[in-house]
N, CA, C and O of each residue as an XYZ file, in Angstrom:
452
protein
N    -169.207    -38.568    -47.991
C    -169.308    -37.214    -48.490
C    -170.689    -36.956    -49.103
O    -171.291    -35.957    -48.710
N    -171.219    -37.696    -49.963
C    -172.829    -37.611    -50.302
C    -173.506    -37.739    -49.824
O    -174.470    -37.087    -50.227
N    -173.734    -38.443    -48.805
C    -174.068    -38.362    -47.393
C    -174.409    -37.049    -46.482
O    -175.429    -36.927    -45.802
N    -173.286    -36.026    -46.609
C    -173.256    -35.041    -45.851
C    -173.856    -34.098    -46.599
O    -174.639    -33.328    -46.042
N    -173.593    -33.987    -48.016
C    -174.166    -33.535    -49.164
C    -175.579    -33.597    -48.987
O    -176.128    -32.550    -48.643
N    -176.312    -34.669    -49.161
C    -177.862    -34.798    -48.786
C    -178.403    -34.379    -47.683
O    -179.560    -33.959    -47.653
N    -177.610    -34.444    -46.611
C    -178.366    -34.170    -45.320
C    -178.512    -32.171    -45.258
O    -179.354    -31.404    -44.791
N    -177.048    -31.967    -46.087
C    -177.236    -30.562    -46.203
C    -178.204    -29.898    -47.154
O    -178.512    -28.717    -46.993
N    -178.688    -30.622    -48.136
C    -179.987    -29.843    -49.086
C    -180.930    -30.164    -48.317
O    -181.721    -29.248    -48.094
N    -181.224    -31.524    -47.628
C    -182.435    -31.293    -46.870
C    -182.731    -30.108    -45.463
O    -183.712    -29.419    -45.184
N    -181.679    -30.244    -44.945
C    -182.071    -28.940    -43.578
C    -182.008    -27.656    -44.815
O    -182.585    -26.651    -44.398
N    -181.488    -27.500    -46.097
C    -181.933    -26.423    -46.805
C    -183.263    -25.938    -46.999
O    -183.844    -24.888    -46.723
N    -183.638    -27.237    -47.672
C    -185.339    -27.397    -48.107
C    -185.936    -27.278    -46.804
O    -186.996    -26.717    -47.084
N    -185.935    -27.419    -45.771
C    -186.827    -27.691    -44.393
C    -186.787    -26.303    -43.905
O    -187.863    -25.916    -43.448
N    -185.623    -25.287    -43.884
C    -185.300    -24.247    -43.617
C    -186.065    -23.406    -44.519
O    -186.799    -22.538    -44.048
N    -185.945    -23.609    -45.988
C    -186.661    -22.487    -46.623
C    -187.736    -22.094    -46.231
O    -187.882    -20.876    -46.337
N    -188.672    -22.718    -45.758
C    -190.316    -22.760    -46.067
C    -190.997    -22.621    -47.139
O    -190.612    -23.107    -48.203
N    -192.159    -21.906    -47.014
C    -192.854    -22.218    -48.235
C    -192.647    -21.083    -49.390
O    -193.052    -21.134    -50.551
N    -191.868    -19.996    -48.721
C    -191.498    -18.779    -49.433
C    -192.840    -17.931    -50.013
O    -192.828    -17.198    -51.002
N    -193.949    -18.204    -49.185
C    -194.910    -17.040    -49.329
C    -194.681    -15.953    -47.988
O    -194.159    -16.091    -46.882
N    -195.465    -14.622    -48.813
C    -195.554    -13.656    -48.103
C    -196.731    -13.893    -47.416
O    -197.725    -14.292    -48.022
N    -196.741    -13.664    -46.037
C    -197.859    -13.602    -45.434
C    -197.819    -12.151    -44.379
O    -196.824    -12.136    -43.654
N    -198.728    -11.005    -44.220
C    -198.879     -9.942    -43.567
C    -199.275    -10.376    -42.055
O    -200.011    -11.272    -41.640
N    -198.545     -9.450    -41.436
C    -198.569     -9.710    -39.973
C    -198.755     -8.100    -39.299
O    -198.612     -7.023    -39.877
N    -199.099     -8.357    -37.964
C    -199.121     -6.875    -37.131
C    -198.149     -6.491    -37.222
O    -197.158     -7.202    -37.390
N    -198.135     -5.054    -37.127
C    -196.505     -3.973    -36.732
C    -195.913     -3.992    -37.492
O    -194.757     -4.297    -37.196
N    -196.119     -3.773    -38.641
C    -195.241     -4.057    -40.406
C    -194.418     -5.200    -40.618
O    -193.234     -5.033    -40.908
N    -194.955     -6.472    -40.495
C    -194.071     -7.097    -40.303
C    -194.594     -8.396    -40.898
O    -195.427     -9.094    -40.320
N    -193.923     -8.763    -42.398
C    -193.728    -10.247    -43.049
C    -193.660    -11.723    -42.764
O    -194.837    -11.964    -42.495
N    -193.240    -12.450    -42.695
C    -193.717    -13.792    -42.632
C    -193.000    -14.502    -43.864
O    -193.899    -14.653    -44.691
N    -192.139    -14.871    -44.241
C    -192.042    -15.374    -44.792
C    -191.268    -16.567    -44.418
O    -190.192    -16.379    -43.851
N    -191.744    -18.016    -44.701
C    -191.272    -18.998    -44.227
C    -190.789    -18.866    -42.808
O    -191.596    -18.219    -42.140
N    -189.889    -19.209    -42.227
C    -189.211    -19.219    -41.116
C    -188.509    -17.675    -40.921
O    -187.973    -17.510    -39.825
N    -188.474    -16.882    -41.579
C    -187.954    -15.248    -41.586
C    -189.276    -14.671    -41.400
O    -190.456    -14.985    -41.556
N    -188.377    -13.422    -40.887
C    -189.841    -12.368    -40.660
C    -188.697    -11.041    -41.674
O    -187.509    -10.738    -41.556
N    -189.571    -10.663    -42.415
C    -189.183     -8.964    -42.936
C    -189.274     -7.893    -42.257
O    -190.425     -8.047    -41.850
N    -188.936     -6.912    -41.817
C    -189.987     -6.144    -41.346
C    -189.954     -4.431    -42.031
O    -188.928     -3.791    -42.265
N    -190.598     -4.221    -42.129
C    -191.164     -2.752    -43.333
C    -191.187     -1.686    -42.248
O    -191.556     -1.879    -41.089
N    -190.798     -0.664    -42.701
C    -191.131      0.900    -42.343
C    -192.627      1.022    -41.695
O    -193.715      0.686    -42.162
N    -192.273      1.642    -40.416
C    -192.853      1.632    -39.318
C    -192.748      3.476    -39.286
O    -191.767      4.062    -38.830
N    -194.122      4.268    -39.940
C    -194.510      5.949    -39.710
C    -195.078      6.450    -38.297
O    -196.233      6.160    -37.984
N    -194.423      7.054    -37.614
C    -195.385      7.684    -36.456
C    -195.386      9.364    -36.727
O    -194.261      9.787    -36.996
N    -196.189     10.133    -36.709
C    -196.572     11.713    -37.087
C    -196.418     12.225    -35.925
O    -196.950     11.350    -35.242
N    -196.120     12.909    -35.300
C    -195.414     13.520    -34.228
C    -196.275     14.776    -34.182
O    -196.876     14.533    -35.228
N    -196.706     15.727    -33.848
C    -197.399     16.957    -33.793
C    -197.816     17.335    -32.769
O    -198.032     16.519    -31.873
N    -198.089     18.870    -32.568
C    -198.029     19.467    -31.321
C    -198.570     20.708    -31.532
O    -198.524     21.187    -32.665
N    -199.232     21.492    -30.344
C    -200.045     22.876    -30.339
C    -199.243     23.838    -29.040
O    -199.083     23.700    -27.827
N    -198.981     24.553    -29.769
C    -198.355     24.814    -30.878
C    -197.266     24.572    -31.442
O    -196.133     24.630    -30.964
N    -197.809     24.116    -33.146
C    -196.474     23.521    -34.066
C    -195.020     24.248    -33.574
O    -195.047     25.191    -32.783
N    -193.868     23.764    -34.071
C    -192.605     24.091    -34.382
C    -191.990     24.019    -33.225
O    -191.102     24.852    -33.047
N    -192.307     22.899    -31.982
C    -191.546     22.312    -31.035
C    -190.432     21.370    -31.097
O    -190.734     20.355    -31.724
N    -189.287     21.386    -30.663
C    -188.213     20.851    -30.970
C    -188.647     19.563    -30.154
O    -189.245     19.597    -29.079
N    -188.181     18.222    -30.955
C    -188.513     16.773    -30.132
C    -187.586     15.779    -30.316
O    -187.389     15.242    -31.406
N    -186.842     15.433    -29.009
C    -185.763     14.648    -28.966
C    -186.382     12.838    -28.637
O    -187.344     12.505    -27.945
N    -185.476     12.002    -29.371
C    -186.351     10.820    -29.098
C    -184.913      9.842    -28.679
O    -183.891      9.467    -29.255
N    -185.401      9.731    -27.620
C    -184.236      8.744    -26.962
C    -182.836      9.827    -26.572
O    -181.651      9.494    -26.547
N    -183.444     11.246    -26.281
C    -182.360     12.001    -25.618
C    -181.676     12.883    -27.120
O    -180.927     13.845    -26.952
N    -181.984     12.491    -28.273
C    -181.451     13.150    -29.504
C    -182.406     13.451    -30.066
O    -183.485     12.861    -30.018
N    -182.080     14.644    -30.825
C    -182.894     15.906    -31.437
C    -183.140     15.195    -32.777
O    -182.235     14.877    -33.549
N    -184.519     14.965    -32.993
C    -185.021     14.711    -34.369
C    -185.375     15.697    -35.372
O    -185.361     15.488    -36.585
N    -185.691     16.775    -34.804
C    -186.627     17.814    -35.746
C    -187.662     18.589    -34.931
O    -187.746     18.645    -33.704
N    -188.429     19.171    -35.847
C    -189.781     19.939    -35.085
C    -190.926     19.558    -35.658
O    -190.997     19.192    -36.831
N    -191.941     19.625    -34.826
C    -193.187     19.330    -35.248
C    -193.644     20.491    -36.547
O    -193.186     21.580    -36.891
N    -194.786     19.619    -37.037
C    -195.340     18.225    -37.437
C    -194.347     17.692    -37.967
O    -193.860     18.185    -38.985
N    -193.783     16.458    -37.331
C    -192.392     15.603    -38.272
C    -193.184     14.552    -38.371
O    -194.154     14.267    -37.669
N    -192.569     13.781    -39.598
C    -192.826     12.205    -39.477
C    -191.347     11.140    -39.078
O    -190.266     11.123    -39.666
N    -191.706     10.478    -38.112
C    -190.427      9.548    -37.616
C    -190.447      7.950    -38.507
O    -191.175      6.990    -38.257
N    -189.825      8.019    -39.148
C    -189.617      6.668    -39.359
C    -188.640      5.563    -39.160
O    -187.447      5.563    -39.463
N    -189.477      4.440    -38.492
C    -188.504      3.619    -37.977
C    -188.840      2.588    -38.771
O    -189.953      2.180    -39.102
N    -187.329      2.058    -39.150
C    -187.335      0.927    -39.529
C    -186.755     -0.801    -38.940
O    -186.020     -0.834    -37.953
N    -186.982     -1.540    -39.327
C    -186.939     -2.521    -38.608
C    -188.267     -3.036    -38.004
O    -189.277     -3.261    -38.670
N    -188.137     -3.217    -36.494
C    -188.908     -3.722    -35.938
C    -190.013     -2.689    -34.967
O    -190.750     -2.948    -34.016
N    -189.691     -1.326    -35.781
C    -190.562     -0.544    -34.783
C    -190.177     -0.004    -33.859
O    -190.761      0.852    -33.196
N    -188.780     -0.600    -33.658
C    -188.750      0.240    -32.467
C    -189.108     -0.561    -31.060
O    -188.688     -0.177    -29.969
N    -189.754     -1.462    -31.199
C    -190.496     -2.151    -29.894
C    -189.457     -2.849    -29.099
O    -189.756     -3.417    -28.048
N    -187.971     -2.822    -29.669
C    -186.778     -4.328    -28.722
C    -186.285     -3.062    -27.866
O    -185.396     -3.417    -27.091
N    -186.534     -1.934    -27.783
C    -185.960     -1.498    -26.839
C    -187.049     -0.331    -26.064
O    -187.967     -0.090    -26.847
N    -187.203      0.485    -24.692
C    -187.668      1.080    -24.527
C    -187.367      2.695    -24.957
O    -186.343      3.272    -24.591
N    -188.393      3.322    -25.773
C    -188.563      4.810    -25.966
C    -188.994      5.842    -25.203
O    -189.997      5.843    -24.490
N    -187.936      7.040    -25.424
C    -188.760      8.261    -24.572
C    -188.678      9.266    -25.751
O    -187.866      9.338    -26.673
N    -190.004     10.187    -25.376
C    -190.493     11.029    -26.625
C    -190.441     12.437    -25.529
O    -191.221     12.627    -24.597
N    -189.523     13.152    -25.860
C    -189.782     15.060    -25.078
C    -190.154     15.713    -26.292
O    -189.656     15.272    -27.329
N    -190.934     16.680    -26.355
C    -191.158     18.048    -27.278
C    -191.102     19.165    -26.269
O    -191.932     19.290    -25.368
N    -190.383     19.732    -26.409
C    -189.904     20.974    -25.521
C    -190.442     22.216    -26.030
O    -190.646     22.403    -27.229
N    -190.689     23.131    -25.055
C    -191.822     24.373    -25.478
C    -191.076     24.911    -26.309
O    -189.859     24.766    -26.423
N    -192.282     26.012    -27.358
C    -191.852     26.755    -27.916
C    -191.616     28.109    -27.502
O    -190.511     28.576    -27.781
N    -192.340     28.743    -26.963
C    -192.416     29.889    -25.729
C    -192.488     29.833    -24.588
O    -193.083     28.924    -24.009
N    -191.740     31.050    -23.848
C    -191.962     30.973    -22.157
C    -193.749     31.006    -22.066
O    -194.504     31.458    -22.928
N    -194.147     30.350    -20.684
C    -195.237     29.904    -20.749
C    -195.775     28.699    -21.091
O    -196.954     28.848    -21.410
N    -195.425     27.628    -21.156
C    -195.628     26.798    -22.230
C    -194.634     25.346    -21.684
O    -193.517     25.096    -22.136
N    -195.148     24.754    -20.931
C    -194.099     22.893    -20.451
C    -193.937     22.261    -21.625
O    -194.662     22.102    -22.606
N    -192.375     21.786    -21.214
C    -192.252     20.551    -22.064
C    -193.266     18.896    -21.594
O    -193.763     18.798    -20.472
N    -193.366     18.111    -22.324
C    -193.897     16.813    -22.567
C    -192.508     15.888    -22.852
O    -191.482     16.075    -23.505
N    -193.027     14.794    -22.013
C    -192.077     13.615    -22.006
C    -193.136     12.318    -21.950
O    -193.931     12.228    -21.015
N    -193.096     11.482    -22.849
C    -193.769     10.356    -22.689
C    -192.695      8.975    -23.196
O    -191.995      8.951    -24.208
N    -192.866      7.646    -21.910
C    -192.058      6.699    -22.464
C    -192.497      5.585    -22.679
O    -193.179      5.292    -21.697
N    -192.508      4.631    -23.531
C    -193.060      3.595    -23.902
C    -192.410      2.553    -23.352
O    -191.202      2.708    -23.530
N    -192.630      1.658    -22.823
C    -191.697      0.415    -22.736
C    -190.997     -0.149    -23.794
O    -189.777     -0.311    -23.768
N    -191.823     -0.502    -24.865
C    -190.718     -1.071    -25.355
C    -191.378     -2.848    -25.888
O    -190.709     -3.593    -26.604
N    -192.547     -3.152    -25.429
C    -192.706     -3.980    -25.001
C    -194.630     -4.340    -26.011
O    -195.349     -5.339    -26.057
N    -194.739     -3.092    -26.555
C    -196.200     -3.010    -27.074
C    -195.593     -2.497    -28.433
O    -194.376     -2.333    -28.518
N    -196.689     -2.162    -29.830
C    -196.406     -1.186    -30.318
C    -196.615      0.621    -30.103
O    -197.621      1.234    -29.748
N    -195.438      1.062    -30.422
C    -195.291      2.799    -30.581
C    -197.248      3.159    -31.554
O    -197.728      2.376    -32.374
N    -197.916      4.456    -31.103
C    -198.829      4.769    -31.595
C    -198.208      5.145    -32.724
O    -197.021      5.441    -32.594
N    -198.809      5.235    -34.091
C    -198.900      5.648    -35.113
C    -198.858      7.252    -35.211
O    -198.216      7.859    -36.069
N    -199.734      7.923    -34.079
C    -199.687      9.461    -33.864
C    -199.311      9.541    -32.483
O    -199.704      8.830    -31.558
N    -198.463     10.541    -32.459
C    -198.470     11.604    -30.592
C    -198.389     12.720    -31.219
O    -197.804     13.176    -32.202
N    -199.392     13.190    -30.119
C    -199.645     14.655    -30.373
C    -199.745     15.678    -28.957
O    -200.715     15.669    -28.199
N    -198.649     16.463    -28.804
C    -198.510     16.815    -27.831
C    -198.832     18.225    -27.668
O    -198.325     18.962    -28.513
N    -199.925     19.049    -26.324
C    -200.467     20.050    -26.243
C    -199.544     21.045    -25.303
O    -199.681     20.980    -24.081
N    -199.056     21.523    -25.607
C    -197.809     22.019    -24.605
C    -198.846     23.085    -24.465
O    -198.261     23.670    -25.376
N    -199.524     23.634    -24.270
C    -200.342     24.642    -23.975
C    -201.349     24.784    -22.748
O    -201.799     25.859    -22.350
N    -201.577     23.778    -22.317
C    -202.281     23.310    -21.149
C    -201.441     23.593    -19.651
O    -201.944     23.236    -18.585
């Protein structure tokens, strides 16, 4: 039984690590053998403002929004970004990310063109 006892504080101690924070790309911690990962802002905006923008097929809001993702960014799965016109005259925008990089920090979409 002490035996099993010891072997279990050691894979404890070996598991912890060193329990410093260390900063990494894409909001994302380091600590020992764990990763944290922090709030991930992308600013969304568009000409002209007050376009409705669905992300992954659901309605977030209207521009200028800020999206925040938390976790990992967003990056374990692939994203699609529409902002749909505000007036006749005027295309919607669809852009999709894989999934596979990080999401830009800004999209800014010109529905006016």
């Amino acid at each position: 039984m002490a035996r099993v006892l010891l072997v279990c504080c050691l894979m404890a101690l070996v598991l912890s690590g060193c329990g410093t924070m260390n900063p990494m790309q894409n909001s994302c911690m380091s600590e020992g053998f764990n990763h944290v990962y922090t709030d991930y802002t992308i600013d969304v905006t568009s000409e002209p403002p007050g376009a409705k923008v669905d992300w992954n097929g659901q309605y977030v809001g209207v521009t200028p929004l800020k999206r925040v993702l938390n976790g990992r960014r967003g990056m374990a799965a692939p994203t699609v970004v529409t902002v749909h016109a505000v007036s006749q005259g005027q295309r919607c925008e669809t852009r999709a990310f894989p999934g596979n990089e990080p999401l830009p920090r800004e999209m800014h979409f010109d529905l006016t063109k």
